[in-house]
ROMI-988719 format. One line per field, with one value per residue: x negated, y, z negated of N, C-alpha, C in turn; chain. Coordinates in steps of 0.2 Angstrom, whole numbers. Layout:
BEGIN
neast: c(X/...)
nnorth: c(Y/...)
nup: c(Z/...)
caeast: c(X/...)
canorth: c(Y/...)
caup: c(Z/...)
ceast: c(X/...)
cnorth: c(Y/...)
cup: c(Z/...)
ch: c(A/...)
This chain:
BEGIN
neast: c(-105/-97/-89/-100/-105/-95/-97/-107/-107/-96/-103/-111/-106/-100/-110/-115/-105/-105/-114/-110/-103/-104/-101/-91/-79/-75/-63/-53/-47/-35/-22/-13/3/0/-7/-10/-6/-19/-19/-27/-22/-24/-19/-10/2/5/-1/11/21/16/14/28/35/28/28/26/18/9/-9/-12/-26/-29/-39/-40/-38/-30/-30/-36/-43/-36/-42/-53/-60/-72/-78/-84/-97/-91/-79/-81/-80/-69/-60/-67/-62/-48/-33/-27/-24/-17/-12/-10/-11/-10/-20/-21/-33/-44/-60/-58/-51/-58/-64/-54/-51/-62/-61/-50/-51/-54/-43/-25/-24/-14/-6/5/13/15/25/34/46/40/46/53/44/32/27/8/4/-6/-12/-2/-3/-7/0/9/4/9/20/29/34/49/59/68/62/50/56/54/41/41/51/42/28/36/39/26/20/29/26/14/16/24/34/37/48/62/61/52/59/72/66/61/74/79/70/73/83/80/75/83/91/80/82/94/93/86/91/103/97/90/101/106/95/94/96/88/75/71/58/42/25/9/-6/-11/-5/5/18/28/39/46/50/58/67/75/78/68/57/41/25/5/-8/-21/-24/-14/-24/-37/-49/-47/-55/-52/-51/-53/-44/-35/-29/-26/-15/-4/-3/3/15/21/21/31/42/44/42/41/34/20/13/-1/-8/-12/-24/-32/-43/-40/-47/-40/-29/-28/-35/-25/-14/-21/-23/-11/-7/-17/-10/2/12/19/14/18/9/18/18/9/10/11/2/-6/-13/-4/0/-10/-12/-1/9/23/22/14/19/28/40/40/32/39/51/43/38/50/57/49/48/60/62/54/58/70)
nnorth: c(-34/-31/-20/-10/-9/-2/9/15/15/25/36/38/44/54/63/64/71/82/86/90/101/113/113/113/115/131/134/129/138/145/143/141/143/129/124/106/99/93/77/67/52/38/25/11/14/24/34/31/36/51/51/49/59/70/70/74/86/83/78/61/53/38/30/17/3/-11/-26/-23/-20/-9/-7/-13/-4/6/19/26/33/36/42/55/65/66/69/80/85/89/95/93/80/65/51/36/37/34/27/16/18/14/18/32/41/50/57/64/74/79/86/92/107/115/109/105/89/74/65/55/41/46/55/48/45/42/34/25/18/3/-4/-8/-26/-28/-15/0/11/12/11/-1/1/-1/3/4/-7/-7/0/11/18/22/32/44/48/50/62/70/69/76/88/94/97/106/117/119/119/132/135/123/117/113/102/92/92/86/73/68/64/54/45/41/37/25/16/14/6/-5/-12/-13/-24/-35/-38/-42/-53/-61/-66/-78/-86/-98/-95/-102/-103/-90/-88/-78/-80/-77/-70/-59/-48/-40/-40/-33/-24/-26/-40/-34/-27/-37/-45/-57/-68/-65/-71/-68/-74/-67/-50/-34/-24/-31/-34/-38/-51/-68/-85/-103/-106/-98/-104/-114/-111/-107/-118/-126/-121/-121/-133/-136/-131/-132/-127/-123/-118/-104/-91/-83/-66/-52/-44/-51/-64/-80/-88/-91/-95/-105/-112/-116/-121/-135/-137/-138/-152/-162/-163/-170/-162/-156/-140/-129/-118/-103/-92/-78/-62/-44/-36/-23/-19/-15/-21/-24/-10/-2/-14/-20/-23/-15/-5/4/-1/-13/-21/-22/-30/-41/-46/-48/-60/-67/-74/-78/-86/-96/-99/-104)
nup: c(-55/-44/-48/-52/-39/-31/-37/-36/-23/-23/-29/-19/-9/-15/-15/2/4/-2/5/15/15/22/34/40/52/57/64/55/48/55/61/76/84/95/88/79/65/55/47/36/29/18/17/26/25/20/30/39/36/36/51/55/48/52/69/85/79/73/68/65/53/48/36/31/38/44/37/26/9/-1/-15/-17/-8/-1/3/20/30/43/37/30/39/44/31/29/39/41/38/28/14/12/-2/-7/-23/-39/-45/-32/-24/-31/-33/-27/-29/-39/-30/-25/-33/-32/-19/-18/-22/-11/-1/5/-10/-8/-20/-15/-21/-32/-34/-38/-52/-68/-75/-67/-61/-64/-79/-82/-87/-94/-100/-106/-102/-87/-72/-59/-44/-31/-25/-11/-10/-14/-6/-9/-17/-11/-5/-12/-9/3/3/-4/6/17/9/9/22/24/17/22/35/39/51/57/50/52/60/53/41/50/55/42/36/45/44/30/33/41/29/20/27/31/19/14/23/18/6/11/16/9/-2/4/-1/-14/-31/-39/-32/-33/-30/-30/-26/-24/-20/-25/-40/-32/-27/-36/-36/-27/-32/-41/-33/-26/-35/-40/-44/-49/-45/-47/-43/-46/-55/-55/-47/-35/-38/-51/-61/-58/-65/-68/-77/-74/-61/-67/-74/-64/-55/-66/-68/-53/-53/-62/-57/-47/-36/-19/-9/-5/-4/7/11/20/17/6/3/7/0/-15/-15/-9/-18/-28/-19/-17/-31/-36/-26/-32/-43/-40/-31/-18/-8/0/14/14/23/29/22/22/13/3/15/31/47/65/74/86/86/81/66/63/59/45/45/53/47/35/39/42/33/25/34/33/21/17/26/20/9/8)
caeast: c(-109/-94/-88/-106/-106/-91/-97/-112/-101/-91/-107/-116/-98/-99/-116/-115/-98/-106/-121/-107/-99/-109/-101/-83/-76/-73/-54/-48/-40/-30/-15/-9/7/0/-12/-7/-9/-19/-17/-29/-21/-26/-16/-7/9/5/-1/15/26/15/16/35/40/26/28/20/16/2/-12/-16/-32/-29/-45/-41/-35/-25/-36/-42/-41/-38/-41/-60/-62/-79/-78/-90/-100/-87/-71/-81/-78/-59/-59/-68/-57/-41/-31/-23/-26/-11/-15/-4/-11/-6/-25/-24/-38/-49/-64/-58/-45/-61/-68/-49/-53/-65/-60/-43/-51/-52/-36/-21/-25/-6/-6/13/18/12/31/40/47/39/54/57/35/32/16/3/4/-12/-11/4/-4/-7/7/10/3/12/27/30/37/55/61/72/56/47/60/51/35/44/52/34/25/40/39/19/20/32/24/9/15/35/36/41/52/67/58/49/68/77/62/60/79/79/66/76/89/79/71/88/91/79/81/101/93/82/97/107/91/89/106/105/92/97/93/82/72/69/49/38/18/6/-14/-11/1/7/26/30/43/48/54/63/72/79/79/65/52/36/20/2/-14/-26/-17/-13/-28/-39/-57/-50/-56/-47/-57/-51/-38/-27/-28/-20/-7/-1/-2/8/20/22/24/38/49/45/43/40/28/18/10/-6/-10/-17/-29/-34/-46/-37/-49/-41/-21/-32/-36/-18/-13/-25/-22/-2/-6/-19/-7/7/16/14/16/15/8/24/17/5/14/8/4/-9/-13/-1/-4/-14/-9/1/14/29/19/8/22/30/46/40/29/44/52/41/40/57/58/45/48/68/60/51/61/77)
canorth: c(-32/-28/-14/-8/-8/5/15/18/19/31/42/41/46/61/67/66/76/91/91/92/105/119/110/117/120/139/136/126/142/147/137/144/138/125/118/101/99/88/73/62/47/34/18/12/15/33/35/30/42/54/52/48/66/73/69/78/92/82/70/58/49/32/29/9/-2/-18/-32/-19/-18/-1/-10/-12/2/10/26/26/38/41/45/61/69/64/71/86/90/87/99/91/73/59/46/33/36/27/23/11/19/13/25/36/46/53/61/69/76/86/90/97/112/116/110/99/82/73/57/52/37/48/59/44/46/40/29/20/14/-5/-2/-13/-29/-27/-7/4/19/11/8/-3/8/-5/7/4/-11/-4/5/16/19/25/38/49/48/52/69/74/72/83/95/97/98/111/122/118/125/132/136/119/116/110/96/90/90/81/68/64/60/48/40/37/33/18/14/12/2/-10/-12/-18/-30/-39/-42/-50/-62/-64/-67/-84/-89/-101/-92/-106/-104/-85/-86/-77/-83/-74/-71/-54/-47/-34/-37/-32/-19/-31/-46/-33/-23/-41/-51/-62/-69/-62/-72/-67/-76/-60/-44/-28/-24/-36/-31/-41/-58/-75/-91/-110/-107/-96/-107/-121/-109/-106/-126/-127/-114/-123/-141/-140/-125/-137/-120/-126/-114/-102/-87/-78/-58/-51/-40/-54/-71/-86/-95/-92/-97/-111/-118/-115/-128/-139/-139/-143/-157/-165/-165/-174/-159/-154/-133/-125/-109/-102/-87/-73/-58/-38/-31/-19/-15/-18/-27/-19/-1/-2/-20/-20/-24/-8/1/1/-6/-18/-24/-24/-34/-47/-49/-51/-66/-76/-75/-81/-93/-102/-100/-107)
caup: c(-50/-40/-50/-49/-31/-30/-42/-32/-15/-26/-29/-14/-7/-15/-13/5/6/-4/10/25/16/26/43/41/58/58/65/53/42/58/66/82/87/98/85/77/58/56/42/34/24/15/18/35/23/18/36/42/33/40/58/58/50/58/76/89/77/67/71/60/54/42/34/28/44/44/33/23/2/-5/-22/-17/-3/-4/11/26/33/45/33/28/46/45/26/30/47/39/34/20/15/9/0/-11/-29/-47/-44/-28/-19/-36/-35/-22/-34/-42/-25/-21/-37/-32/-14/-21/-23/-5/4/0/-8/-11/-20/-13/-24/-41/-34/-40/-59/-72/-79/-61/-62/-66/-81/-84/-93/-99/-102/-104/-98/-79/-67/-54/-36/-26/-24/-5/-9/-16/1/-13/-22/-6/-1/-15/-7/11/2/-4/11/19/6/9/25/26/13/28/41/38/56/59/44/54/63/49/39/54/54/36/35/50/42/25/36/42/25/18/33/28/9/17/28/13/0/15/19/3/-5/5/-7/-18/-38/-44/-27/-28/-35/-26/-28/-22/-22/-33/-41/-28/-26/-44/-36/-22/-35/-46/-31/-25/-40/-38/-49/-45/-49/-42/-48/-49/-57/-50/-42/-32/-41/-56/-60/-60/-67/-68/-79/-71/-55/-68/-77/-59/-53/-69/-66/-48/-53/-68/-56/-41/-31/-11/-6/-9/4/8/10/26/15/1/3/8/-5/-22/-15/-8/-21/-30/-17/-20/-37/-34/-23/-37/-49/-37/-30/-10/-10/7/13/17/29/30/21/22/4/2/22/36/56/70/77/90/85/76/61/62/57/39/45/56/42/29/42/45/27/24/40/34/12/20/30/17/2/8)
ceast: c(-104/-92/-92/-107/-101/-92/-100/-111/-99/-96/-110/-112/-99/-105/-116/-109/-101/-114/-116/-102/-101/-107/-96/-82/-72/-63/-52/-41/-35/-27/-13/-3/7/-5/-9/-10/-12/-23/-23/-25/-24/-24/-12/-1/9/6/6/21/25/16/23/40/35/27/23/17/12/-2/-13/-21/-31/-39/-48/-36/-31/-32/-40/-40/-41/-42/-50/-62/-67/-79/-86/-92/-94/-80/-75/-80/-70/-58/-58/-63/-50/-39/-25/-24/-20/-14/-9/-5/-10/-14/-25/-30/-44/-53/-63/-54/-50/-65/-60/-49/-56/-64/-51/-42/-52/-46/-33/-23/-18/-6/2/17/16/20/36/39/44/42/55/48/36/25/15/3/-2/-14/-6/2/-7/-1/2/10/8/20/31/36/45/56/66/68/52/50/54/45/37/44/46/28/28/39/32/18/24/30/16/10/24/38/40/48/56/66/56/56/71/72/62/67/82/75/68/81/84/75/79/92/89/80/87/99/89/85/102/104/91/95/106/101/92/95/86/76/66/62/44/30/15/-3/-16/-6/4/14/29/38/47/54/58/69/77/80/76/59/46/29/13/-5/-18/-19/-19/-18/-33/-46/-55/-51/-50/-53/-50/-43/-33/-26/-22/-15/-4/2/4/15/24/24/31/45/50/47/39/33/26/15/2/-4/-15/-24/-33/-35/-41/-38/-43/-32/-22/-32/-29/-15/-15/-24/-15/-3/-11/-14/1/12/14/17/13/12/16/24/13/11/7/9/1/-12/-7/-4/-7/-8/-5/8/17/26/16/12/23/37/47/37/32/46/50/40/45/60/53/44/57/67/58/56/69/79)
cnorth: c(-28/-22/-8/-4/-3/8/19/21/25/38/45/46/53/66/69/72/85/92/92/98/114/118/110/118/126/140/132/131/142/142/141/139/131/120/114/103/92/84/68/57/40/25/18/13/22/36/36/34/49/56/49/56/72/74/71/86/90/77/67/51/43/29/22/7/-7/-23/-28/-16/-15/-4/-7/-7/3/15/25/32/45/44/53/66/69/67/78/89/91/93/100/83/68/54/43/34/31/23/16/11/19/20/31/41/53/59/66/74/83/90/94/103/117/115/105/91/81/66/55/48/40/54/54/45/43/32/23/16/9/0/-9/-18/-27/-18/-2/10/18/9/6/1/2/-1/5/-1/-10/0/12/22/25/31/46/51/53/61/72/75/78/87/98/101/106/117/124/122/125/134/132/114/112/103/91/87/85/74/63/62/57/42/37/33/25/14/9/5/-7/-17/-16/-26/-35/-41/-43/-55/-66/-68/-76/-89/-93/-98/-97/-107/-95/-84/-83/-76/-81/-72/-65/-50/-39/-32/-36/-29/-24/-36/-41/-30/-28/-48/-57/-63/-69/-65/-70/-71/-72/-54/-39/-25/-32/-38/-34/-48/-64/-81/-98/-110/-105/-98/-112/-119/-109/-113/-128/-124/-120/-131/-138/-136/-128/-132/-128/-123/-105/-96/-83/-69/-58/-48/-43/-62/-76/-92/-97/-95/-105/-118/-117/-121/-133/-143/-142/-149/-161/-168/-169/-171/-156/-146/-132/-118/-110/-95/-82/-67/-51/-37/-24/-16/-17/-21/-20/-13/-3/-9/-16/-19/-20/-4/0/-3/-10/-23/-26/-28/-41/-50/-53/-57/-72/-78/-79/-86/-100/-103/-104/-114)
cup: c(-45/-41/-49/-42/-27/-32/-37/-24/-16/-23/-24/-8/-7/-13/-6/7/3/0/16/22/21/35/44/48/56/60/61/48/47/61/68/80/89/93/81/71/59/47/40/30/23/18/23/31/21/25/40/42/35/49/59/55/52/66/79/87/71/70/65/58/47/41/33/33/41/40/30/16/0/-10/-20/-11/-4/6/14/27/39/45/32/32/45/40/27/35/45/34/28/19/8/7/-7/-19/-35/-46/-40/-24/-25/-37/-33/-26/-37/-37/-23/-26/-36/-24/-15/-21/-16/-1/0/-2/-13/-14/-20/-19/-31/-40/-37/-47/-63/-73/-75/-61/-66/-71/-82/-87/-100/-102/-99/-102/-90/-78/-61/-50/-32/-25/-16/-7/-11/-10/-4/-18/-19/-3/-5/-12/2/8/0/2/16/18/8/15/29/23/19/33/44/43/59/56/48/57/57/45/42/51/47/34/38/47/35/25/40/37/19/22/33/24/11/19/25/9/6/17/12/-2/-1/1/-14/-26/-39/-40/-26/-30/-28/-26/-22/-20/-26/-35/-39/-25/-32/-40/-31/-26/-37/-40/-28/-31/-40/-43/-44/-47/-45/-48/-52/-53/-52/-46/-40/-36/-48/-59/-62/-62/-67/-71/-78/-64/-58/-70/-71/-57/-58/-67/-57/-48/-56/-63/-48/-36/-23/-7/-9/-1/2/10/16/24/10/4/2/1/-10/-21/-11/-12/-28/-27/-18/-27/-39/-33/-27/-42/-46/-35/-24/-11/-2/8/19/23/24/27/21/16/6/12/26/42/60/73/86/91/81/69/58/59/49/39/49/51/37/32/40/39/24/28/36/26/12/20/24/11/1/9)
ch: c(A/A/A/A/A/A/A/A/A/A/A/A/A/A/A/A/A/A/A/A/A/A/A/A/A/A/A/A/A/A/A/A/A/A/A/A/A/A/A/A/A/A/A/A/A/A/A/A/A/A/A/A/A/A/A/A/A/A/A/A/A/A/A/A/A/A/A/A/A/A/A/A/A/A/A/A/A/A/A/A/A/A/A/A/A/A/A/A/A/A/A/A/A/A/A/A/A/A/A/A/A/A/A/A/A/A/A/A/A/A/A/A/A/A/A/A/A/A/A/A/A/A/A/A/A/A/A/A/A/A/A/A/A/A/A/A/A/A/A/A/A/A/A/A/A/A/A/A/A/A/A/A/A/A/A/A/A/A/A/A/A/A/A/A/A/A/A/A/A/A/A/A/A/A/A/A/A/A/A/A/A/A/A/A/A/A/A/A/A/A/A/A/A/A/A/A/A/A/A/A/A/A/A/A/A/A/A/A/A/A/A/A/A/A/A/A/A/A/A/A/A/A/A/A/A/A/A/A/A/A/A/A/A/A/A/A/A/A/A/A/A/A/A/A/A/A/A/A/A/A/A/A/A/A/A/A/A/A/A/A/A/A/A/A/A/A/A/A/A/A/A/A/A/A/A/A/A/A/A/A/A/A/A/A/A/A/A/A/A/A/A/A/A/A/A/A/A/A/A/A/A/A/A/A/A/A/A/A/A/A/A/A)
């Protein structure tokens, strides 16, 4: 039913997009000097790479807020104004915006659609347990991964509008300069970490890139997206997994139901093993707009403070 219920989001998605096509605002071909480009993205971590080598020479419109799971997405009424106004639209790819990949599809043939983490190499993509022809979308999580994604929205934007080249250049290599930054400041947290300590459990499996770039074992109950089911059993593989390795804690997701890491614990402490939650982590959205959190490197931050905290 759930699949269903995006299918039909998908469609009615589309139908109404090809009745607003007739409601073009007239100035979008022309960009004066004074006119901002302006950006639709997908996710607050696509967003964010936009308006930091943007500046004051883009606006932009994030479609999926804070607590909110690409995986299941289903666009509103009022993404199609954002869509349509936008004179390019960013979004992370590798199929994390589920249905939505199929609607960029078709708006591709009007103005830029970029999917960002689909610039990373083949080679360097986590694929699929369950199928070698999907990869791992969760790329952000690798700060060395993400730089790719930083040079392609650069590159877009300058093919956009090549008057500001130089801005856009400075900016997007300030920002690799503080992605690199980070990536530093999570193998010194982490090296603290005792080895037999570094598991990192989950409610799905979304730090794929995260365990490999610091050397952490990475378990999530659901798989790579949210939309796919878990039942009894793989509550008890996990419990297992959590007694015999006598992990300590365990963490939530600001965009994934408490319930199902819920009863992960639950199932620990039946079986004579106490398991804490070890803190609230960003995977799939970031924190509200305007905190430390809202950004993407407040957000890796806060990550890397509270996975330290419990794991040590």
């Amino acid at each position: 039913m759930k699949k269903l219920a995006v299918m039909i989001g998908a469609f009615l998605f589309i139908l109404l997009l090809a009745g607003c096509q007739s409601e073009k605002s007239s100035s979008s071909g022309d960009k004066g000097e004074d006119k901002k480009v302006k950006i639709t993205a997908t996710t607050g971590q696509v967003a964010d790479i936009a308006k930091s080598i943007g500046g004051d020479k883009v606006t932009v419109e994030a479609l999926m807020g804070p607590g909110v799971d690409p995986h299941l997405y289903q666009p509103s009424q009022g993404d199609i104004k954002k869509i349509q106004e936008a004179d390019i639209i960013l979004y992370n790819g590798l199929h994390l915006e589920g249905k939505m990949g199929d609607i960029f599809e078709r708006i591709q043939k009007e103005k830029p659609v970029v999917p960002v983490g689909e610039s990373i190499p083949k080679e360097k993509l986590i694929k699929s347990a369950d199928d070698a022809k999907i990869y791992d979308p969760h790329v952000w999580f690798d700060p060395e991964l993400w730089v790719y994604a930083v040079k392609e929205t650069k590159e877009e934007l300058v093919k956009l509008d090549p008057s500001h080249k130089g801005e856009y250049e400075k900016n997007a290599e300030q920002y690799i300069e503080e992605l690199n930054k980070v990536k530093k400041e999570a193998e010194e947290k982490f090296v603290e970490i005792p080895k037999e300590r570094r598991v990192l459990v989950t409610a799905h499996d979304a730090f794929g890139y995260f365990g490999k770039a610091y050397s952490m074992d990475v378990m999530g109950l659901q798989g790579l997206s949210t939309d796919s089911e878990y039942g009894l059993k793989d509550v008890q593989n996990l419990v297992n997994t959590l007694v015999d390795k006598k992990i300590k804690a365990v963490f939530i997701e600001s965009s994934v139901s408490k319930k199902s890491i819920n009863a992960v614990v639950e199932g620990a402490k039946k079986a004579g093993h106490n398991v804490k939650i070890g803190g609230e982590l960003y995977s799939d959205a970031m924190g509200e707009e305007g905190t430390e959190e809202g950004t993407y490197i407040g957000m890796y931050r806060h990550n890397i403070e509270q996975i330290s905290k419990a794991l040590k």
